[in-house]
N, C-alpha and C positions, 0 to 999 in steps of 0.2 A: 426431303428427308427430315423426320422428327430431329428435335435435340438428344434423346436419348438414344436412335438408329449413329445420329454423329458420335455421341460420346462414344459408343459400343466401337464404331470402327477408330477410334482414336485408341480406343482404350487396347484394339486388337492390334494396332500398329505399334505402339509403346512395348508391345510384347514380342514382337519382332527379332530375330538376334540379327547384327548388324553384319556388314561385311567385316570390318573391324577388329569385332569379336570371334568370327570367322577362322581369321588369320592369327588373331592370338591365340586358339586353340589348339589351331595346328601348331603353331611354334612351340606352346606350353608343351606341345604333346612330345614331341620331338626334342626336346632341351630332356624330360623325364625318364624318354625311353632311352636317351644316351646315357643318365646317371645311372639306372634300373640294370642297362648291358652290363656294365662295368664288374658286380655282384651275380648278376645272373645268364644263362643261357636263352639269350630272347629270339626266338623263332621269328614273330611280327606282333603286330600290334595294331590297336584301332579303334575310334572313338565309338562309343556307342551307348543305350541307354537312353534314356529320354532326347538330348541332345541329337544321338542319330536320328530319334526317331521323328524330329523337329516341334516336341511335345515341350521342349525345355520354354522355362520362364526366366526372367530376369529379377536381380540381380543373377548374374551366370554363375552358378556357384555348382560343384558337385558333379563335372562335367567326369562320365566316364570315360576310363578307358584301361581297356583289353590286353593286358600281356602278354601274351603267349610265350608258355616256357618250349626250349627246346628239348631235345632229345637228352640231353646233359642233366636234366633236372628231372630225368619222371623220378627217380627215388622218392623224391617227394611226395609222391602219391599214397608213397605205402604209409608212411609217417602223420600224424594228428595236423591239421590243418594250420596248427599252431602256429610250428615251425616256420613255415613260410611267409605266413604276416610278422612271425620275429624279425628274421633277415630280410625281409621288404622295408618293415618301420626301420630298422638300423639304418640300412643302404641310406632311406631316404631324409632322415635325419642329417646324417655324414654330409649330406650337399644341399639339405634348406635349412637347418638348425631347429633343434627341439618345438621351439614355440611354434612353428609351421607345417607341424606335422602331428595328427593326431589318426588315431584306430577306430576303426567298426570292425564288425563280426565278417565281410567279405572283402576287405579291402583298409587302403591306408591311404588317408585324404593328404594330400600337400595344398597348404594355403599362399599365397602369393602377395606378399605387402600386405600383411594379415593385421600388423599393429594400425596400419594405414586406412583401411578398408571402410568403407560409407556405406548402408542401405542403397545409395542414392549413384554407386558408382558406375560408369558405363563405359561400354566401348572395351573390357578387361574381361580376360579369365581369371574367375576370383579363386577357385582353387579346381582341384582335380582328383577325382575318388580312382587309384591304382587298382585293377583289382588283378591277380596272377590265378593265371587259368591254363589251363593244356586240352589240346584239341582233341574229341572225342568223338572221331567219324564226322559227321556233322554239326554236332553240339559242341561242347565245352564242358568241361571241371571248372568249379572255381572251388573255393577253402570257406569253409561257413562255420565257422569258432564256435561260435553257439550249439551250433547241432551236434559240433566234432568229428564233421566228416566231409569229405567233398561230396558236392551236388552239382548237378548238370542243369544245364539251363541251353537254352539257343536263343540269343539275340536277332539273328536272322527272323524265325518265326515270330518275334515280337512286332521286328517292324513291320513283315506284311503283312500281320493280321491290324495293326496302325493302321497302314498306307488303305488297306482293302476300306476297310472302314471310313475315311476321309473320304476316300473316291465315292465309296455309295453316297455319302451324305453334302456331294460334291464342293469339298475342298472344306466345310466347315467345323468338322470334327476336331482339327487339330488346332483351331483356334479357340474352339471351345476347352479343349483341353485343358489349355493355355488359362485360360481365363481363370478355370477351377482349380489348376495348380496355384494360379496367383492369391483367388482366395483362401485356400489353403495356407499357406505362407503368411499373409497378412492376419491369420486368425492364430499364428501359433504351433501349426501343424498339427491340428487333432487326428490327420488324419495319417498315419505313418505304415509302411512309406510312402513318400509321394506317389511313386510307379502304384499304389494302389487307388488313387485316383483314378488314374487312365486304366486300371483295368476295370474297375466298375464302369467306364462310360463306354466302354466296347460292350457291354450288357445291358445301360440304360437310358441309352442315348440310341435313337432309331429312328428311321425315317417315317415320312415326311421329316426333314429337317424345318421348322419354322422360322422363329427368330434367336439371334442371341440371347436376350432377356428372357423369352420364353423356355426355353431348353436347357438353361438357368434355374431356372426357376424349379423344372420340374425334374434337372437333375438334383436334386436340393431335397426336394419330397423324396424320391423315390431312392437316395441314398441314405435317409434316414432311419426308414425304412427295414434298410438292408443292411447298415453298416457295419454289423453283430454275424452277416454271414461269412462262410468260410469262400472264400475269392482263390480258388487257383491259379497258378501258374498256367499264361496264357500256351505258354508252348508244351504244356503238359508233363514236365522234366522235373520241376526242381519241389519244394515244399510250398506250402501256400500263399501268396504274394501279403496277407492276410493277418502271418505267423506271429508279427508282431503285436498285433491290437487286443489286447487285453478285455477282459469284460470292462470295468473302470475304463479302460480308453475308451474302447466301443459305448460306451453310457456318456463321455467328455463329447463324443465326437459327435454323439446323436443331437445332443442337446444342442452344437454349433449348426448343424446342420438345415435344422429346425428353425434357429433364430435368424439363420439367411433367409430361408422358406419364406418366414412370416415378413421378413423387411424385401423383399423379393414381389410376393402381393400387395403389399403396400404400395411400392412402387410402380406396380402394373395398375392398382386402382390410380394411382394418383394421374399416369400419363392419358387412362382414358376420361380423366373428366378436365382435362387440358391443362393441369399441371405440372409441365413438364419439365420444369426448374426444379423442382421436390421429388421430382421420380429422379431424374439424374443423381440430388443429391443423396437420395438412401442408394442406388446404388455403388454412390461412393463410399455410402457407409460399408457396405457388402464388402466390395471388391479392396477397398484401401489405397493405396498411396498411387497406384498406377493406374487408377481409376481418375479421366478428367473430373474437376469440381462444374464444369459448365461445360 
């Protein structure tokens, strides 16, 4: 095996979430949902989101999960989506304190040793995106401030069309994922949301699977490409996974995209004329911190 086949599988391992991490999820999850009961009528709950979908990267940060309100809460429904991320961020304030708790447009993030917190930290659930949702036949409601209305979405359809997709490309898909979530993160996040990584590479990642570096490489060109397109919603439900990327982002994210691209073939020339100390290290330049230097 070349040095660059080893780095790749190092680099895929390092991406790995641990057992550890495992269990601090489910604990975080379970310490949240007991605070969240206390304010609200919680039917169940459950992790999900890239993390379900084994798509998540490390540092563990932004791990979903699912609230289901119960019967005591549909009022809410009729009411501005507002509302309920009001009395979500309060609840969850009252039991992590102001500085550990911060809003988005579907949800209310609780960070955990937030003052504490290292790039470099492992083995931890570094925070956790709440998001309160009511069950909708087989979909879900969830609250989208932005839009000012609830939207449906199904998680379920998310991960089998995941899951379907690793299996064709036998088992390498979700590492690849991994990989271009990572360098996503290490460049900034030009590309937002993250979940719209993964759903460009359910469209530009296809079989023959070759190599990691290659499939790299050419998901790089061929999201450059396309980054400016409108990405829906895999499960066909909610607004476009897309909705955020501005033209100005779309032109930030091209431009990142591109500079992988070009250090990506550089890298591929360098390992076929047997330098393969210099193909490793541009793509540590690529990939960043979680990338072996040898």
């Amino acid at each position: 095996m070349s040095k660059v086949s080893d780095a790749f599988q190092t680099f895929k391992s390092r991406l790995e979430i641990s057992k550890t991490e495992e269990d601090d999820a489910s604990r975080r999850q379970k310490d949240v949902r007991a605070t969240v009961q206390k304010s609200f009528d919680v039917e169940h709950d459950f992790l999900t989101g890239s993390y379900g979908r084994r798509t998540k990267t490390k540092p563990l940060k932004d791990v979903d999960i699912f609230v289901v309100l119960g019967d005591d809460e549909t009022w809410r429904k009729s009411k501005h989506p507002k509302g309920v991320l009001d009395d979500l961020e309060t609840c969850l304030i009252e039991a992590y304190g102001k500085g550990q708790v911060e809003r988005d447009r579907r949800c209310i993030t609780v960070y955990f040793d937030k003052k504490n917190q290292t790039q470099h930290e492992d083995g931890k659930v570094l925070s956790l995106d709440v998001v309160p949702a009511f069950a909708a036949g087989d979909d879900y409601e969830i609250p989208d401030e932005t839009l000012g209305k609830w939207i449906k979405t199904n998680p379920g359809i998310h991960a089998e069309r995941s899951t379907a997709k690793n299996k064709a490309l036998s088992g390498n898909w979700v590492p690849l994922v991994k990989m271009l979530k990572s360098w996503n993160r290490a460049n900034g996040k030009p590309v937002e949301p993250s979940f719209l990584i993964e759903v460009m590479a359910l469209e530009l990642v296809d079989g023959p699977f070759n190599t990691f570096p290659d499939e790299a490489r050419r998901f790089f060109a061929a999201a450059a490409a396309s980054v400016d397109d409108a990405w829906p919603d895999p499960a066909g439900l909610g607004p476009p996974v897309s909705d955020e990327m501005s033209a100005q982002r779309c032109e930030a994210a091209r431009q990142k995209l591109k500079a992988a691209e070009v250090l990506a073939a550089r890298a591929f020339r360098a390992e076929q004329v047997g330098s393969e100390g210099e193909a490793v290290r541009l793509w540590k330049e690529i990939f960043g911190e979680f990338f072996p230097a040898s």
